[in-house]
C-alpha positions as CSV (number, residue, x, y, z in Angstrom):
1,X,0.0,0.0,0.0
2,X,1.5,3.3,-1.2
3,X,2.5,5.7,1.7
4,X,1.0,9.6,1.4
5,X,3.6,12.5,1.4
6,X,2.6,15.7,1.7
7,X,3.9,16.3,-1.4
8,X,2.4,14.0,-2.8
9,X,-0.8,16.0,-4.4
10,X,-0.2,15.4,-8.0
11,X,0.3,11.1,-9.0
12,X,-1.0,8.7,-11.1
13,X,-5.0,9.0,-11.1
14,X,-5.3,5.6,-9.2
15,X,-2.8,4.3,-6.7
16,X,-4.6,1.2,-5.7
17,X,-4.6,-1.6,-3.3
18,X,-6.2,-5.1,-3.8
19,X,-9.3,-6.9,-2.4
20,X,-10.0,-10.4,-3.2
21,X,-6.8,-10.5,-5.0
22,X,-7.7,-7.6,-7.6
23,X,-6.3,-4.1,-7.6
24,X,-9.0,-1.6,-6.7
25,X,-10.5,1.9,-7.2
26,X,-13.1,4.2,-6.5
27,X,-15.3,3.1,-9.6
28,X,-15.4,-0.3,-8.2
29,X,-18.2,0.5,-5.7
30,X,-21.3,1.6,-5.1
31,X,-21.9,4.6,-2.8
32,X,-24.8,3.2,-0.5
33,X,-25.0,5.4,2.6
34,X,-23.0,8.2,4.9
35,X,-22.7,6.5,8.2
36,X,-19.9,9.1,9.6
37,X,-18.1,12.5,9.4
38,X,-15.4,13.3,11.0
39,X,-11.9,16.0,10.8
40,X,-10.5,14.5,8.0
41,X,-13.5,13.0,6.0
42,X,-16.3,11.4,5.8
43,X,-17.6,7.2,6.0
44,X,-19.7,6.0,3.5
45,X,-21.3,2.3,3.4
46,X,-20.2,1.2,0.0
47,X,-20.7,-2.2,-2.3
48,X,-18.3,-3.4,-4.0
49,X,-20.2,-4.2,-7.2
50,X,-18.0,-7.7,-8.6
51,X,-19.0,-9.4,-4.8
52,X,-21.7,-7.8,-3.8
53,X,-19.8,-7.8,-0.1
54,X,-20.8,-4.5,2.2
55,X,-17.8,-2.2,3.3
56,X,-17.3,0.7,5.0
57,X,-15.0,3.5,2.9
58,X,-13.4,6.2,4.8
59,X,-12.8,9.2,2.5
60,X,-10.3,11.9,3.0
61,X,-9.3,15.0,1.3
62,X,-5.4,15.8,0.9
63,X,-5.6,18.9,1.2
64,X,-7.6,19.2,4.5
65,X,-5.2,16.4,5.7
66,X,-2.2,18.4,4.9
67,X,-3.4,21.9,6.1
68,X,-4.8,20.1,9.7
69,X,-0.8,18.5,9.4
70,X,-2.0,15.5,10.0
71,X,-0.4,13.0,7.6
72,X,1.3,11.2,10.3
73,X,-1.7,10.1,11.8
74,X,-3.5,8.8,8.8
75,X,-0.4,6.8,7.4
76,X,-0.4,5.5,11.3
77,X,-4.3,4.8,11.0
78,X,-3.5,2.7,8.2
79,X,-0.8,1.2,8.9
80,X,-1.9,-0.3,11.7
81,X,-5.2,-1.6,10.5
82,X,-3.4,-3.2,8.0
83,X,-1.3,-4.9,10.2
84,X,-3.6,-5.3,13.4
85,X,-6.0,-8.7,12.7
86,X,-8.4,-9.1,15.8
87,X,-11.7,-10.1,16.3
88,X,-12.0,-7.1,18.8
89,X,-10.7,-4.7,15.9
90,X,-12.0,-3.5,13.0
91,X,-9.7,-5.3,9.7
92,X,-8.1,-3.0,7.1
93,X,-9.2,-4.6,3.5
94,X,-7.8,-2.2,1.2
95,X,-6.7,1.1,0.3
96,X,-6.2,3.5,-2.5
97,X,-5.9,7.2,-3.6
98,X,-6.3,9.6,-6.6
99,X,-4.4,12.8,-7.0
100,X,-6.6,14.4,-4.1
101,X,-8.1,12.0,-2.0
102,X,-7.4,9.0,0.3
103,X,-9.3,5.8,0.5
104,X,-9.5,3.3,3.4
105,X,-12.0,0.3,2.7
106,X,-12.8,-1.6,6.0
107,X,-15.0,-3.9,7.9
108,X,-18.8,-2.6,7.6
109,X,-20.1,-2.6,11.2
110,X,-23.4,-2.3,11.2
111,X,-24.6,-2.6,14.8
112,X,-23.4,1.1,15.3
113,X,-21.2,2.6,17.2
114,X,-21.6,1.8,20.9
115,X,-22.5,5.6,21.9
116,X,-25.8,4.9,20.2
117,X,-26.5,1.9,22.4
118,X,-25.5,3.7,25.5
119,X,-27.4,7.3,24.5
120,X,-31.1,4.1,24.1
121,X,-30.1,2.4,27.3
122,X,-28.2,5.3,29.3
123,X,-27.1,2.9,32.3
124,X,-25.7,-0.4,31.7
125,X,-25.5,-3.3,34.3
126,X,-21.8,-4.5,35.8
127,X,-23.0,-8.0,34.2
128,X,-23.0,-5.8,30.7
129,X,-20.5,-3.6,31.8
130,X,-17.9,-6.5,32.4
131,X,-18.5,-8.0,28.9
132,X,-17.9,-5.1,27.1
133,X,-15.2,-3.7,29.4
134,X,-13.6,-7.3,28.8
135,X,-13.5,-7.4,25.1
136,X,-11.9,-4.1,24.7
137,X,-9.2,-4.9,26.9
138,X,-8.7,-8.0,24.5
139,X,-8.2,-5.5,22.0
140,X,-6.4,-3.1,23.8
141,X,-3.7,-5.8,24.5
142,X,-3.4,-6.8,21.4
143,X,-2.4,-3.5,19.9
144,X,-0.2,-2.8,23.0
145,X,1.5,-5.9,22.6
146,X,2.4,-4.5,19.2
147,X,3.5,-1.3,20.2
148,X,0.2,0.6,19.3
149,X,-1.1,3.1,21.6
150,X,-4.6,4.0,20.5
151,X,-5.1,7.6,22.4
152,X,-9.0,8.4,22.0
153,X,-10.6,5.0,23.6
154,X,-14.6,6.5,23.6
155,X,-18.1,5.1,22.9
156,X,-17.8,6.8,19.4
157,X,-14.8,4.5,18.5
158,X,-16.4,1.0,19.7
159,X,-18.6,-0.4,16.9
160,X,-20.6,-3.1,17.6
161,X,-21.5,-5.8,15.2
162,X,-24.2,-7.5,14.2
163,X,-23.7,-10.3,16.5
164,X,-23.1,-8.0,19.9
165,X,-19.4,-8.4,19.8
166,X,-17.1,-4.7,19.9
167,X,-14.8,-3.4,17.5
168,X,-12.2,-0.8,18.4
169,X,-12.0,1.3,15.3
170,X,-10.5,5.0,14.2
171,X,-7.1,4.6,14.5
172,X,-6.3,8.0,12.9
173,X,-4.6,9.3,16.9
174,X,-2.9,6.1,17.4
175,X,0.9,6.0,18.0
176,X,3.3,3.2,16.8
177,X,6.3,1.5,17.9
178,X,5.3,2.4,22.0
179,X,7.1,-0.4,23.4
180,X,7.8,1.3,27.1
181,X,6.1,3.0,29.7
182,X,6.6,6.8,28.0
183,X,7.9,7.7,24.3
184,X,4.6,10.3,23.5
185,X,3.7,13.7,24.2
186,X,1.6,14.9,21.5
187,X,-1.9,16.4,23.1
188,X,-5.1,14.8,22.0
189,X,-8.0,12.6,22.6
190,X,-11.7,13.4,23.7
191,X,-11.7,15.8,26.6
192,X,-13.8,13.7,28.9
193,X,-12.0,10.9,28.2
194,X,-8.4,11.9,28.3
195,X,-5.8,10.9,30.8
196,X,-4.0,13.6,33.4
197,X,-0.5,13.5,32.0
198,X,-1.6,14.3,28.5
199,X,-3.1,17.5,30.0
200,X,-0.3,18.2,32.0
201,X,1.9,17.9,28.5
202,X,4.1,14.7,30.1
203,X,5.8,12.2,28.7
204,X,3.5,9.0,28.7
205,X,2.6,5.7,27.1
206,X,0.2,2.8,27.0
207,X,-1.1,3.7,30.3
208,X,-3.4,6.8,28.8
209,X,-5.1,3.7,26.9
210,X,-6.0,2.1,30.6
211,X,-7.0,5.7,31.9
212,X,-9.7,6.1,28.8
213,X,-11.2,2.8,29.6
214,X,-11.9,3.2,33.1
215,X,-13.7,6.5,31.7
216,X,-15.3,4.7,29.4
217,X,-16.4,2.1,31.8
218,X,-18.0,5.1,34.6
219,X,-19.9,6.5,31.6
220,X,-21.8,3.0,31.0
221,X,-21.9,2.3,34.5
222,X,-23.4,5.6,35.9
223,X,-24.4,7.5,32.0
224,X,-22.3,10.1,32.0
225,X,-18.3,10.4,32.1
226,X,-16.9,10.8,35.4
227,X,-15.3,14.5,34.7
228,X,-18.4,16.9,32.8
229,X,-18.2,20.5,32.4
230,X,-19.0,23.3,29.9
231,X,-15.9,25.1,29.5
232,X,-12.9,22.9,29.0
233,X,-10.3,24.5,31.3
234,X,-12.9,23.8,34.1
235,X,-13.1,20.0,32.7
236,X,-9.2,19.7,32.5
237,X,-9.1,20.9,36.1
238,X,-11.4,18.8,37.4
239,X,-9.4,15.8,35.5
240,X,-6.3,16.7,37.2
241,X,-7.6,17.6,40.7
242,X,-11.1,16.6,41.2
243,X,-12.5,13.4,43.4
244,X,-14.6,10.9,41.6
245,X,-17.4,10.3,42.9
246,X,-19.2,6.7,42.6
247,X,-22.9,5.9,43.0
248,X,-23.6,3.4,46.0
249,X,-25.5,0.8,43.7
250,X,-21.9,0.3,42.6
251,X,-20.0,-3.1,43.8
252,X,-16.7,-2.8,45.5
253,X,-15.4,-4.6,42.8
254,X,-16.3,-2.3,40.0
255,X,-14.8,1.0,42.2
256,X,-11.7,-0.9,43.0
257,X,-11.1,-1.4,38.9
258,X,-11.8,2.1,38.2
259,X,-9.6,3.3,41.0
260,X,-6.8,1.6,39.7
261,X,-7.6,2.7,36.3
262,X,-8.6,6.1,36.8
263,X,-5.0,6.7,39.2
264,X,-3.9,9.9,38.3
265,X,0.0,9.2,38.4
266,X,0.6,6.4,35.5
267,X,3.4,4.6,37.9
268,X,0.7,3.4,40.1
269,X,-2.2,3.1,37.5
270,X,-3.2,-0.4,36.9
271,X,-1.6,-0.8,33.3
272,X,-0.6,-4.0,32.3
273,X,-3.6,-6.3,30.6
274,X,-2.6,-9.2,32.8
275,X,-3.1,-7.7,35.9
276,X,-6.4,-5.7,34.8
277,X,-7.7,-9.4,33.7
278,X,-6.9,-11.0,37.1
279,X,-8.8,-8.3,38.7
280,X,-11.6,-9.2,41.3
281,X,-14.1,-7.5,38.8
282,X,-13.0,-10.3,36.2
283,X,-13.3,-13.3,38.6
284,X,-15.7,-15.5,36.9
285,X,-14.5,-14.1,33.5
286,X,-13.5,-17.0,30.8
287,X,-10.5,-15.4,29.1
288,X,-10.1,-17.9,26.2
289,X,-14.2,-18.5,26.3
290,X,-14.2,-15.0,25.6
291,X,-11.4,-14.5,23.0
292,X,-13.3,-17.1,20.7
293,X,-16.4,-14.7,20.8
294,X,-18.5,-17.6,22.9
295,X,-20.6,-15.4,25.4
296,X,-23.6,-14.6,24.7
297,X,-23.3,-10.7,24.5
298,X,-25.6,-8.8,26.7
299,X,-27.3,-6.7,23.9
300,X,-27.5,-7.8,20.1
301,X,-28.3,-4.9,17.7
302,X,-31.7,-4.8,15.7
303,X,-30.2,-5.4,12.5
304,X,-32.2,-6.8,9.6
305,X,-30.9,-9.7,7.4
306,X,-29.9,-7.0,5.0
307,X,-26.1,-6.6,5.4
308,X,-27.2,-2.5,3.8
309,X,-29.4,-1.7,7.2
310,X,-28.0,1.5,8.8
311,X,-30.7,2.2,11.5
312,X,-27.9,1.9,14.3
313,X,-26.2,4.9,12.8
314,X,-27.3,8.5,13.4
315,X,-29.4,9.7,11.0
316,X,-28.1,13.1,11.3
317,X,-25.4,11.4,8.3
318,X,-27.3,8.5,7.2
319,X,-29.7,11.3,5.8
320,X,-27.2,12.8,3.5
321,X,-26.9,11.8,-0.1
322,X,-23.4,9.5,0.2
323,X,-21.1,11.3,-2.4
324,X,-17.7,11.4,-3.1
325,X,-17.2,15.0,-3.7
326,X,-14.6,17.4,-5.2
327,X,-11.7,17.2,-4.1
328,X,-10.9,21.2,-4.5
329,X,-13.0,23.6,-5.3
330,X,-12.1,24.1,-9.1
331,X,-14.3,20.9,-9.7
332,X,-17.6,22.5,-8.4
333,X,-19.7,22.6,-11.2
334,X,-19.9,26.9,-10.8
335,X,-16.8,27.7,-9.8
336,X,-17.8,29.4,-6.7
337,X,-16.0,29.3,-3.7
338,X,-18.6,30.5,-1.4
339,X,-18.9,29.1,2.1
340,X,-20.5,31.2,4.8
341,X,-21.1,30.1,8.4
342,X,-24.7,29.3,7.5
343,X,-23.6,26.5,5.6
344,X,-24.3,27.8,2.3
345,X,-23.1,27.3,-1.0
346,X,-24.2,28.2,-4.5
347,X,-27.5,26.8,-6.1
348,X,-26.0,24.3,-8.3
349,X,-23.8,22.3,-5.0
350,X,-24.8,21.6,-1.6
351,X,-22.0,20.1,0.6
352,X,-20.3,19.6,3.9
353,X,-19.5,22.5,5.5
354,X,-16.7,22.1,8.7
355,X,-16.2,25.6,9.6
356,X,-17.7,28.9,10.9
357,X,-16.2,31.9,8.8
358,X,-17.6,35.5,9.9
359,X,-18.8,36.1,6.4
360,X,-22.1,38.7,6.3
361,X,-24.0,36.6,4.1
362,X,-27.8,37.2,4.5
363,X,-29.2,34.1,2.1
364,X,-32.3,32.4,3.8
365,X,-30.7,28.8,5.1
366,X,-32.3,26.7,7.3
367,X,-29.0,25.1,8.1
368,X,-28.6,25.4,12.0
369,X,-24.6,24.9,11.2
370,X,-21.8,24.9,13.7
371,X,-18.0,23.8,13.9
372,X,-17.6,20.2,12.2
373,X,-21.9,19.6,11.7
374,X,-23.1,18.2,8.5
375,X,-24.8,20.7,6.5
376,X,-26.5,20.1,3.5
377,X,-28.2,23.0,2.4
378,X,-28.3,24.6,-1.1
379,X,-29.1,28.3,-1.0
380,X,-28.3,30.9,-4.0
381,X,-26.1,32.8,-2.1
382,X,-23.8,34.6,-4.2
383,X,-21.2,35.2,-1.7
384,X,-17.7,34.4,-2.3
385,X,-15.9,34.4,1.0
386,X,-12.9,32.2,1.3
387,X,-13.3,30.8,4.5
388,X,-11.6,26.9,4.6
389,X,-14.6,25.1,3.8
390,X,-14.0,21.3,4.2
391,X,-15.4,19.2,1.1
392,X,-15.0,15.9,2.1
């Protein structure tokens, strides 16, 4: 699979990759359904029309990857799904790219993300809790046993699949080759989610993985993440100084694990899989029982026998027109470059807009658009302000 430079903005039309033993490209599937937008792009269901087989395509512009300097992370993000093979973790089956865009063809997960689950059920039970909690750490030490650090471990990035079973996907934070206890110091994540020492700008490893789960595993146990506030400085604060408080419906067991997770100095966290699986919480857990996908999981989507069904995906995206769509703003079909903080665009192109540019536009959208929402409007608004649009 050919790397992307950022250099790299004029090649061959059509790098490709292979599936099923045949060299790909866009042209070879059918654009079914958005499921997903994100920074870089956006995630289409797609069908690849020789096998009929149901993918998920991740699309993203070179240009917005280059100005957000983010290369890195998407060669990382596919790098390691291409080398990471799990049953907890979503496969890698191909990719390719044209002279402005980059194509990653995975696993179509069509029980949803596992946010949706938790925003119809808002509490989970420990029984529920420990399943779930239990295959991601499957995962988790997996990739850490590889060197992989994933860095944004939230409900948005665990897919669940038809059957019940997770699926750790969106690898485009991850860090390779972290083979000690430090070795990263870049700042990201999800705010609610993200460990102390990554606030605090600190040198730190695979422990900030072990931090994000125990998160993870408050917010299904109690609906909510343990740290919540409106202005981020307050949130970070509370992150780095703040007591956590647990419900009393909560076993010992489960507030000892998240204790030992959730330890604020990564030396005494509890950060090695083996000793997070030996936990009391885990004590009637079947480790191997597990690994071969044998429990019964505690919720099983409502997915119809039509690998196409998208119901457990917001409809805020599945109700866009999937597209792949310019990749710079010389192919729109008027020329304009218009792009006001409404959302709009000129009569003849509605897309995507990611940004909120202070342009005085006074066209008559309906589009109630904010930073990164999914717009879809298609006003005649005449304006030509260059804000950074992002046309994924």
């Amino acid at each position: 699979m050919t790397r992307f430079e950022a250099g790299e903005m004029v090649q061959e039309e059509n790098v490709s990759s292979s599936i099923h033993g045949r060299r790909v490209q866009l042209s070879d599937f059918d654009l079914l359904a958005t499921v997903g937008i994100g920074a870089f792009g956006k995630v289409l269901q797609v069908r690849a029309r020789e096998t009929g087989h149901i993918y998920a395509m991740k699309i993203m512009r070179k240009d917005t990857v280059i100005s957000k300097k983010a290369v890195t992370y998407i060669n990382t993000e596919r790098s390691v799904l291409e080398a990471n093979f799990h049953p907890f973790i979503v496969g890698l089956h191909c990719s390719f790219q044209t002279g402005g865009k980059l194509y990653l063809v995975m696993d179509f997960v069509n029980g949803g993300p596992l946010w949706h689950h938790l925003k119809k059920e808002t509490m989970l039970s420990e029984e529920a809790v420990r399943f779930y909690v239990a295959e991601m750490i499957l995962g988790l030490e997996h990739l850490h046993k590889r060197g992989v650090v994933h860095r944004d471990l939230k409900p948005e990035n665990i897919l669940v699949d038809r059957d019940g079973h997770l699926r750790i996907t969106d690898f485009g934070l991850a860090k390779q080759n972290m083979n000690g206890t430090s070795g990263a110091r870049s700042f990201c994540g999800t705010d609610s989610y993200i460990a102390p020492e990554i606030i605090q700008r600190n040198d730190y490893g695979k422990s900030v993985d072990w931090w994000s789960l125990g998160a993870l595993m408050y917010d299904m146990l109690c609906g909510a993440p343990p740290f919540e506030a409106h202005n981020r400085n307050k949130l970070y604060q509370q992150i780095l100084k703040s007591k956590i408080k647990y419900p009393k419906y909560l076993t010992s067991a489960a507030v000892s694990l998240m204790k030992s997770l959730m330890d604020r100095d990564p030396e005494r966290r509890l950060n090695a899989a083996e000793n997070i699986k030996s936990h009391a919480f885990f004590k009637k857990m079947d480790w191997n029982r597990l690994s071969n996908r044998l429990y019964l999981p505690p919720i099983v989507p409502q997915v119809s026998q039509n690998d196409m069904d998208t119901s457990n995906f917001s409809p805020t995206f599945t109700k866009l027109t999937p597209k792949d769509s310019p990749s710079h703003w010389g192919e729109l079909p008027c020329g304009y470059r218009c792009g006001c903080g409404c959302g709009c665009c000129c009569a003849c192109y509605a897309y995507l807009c990611a940004c909120v540019c202070a342009c005085a536009c006074a066209c008559a959208c309906a589009c109630a658009c904010a930073c990164a929402c999914a717009c879809a409007c298609a006003c005649a608004c005449p304006c030509p302000c260059p804000c950074p649009c992002a046309f994924f």
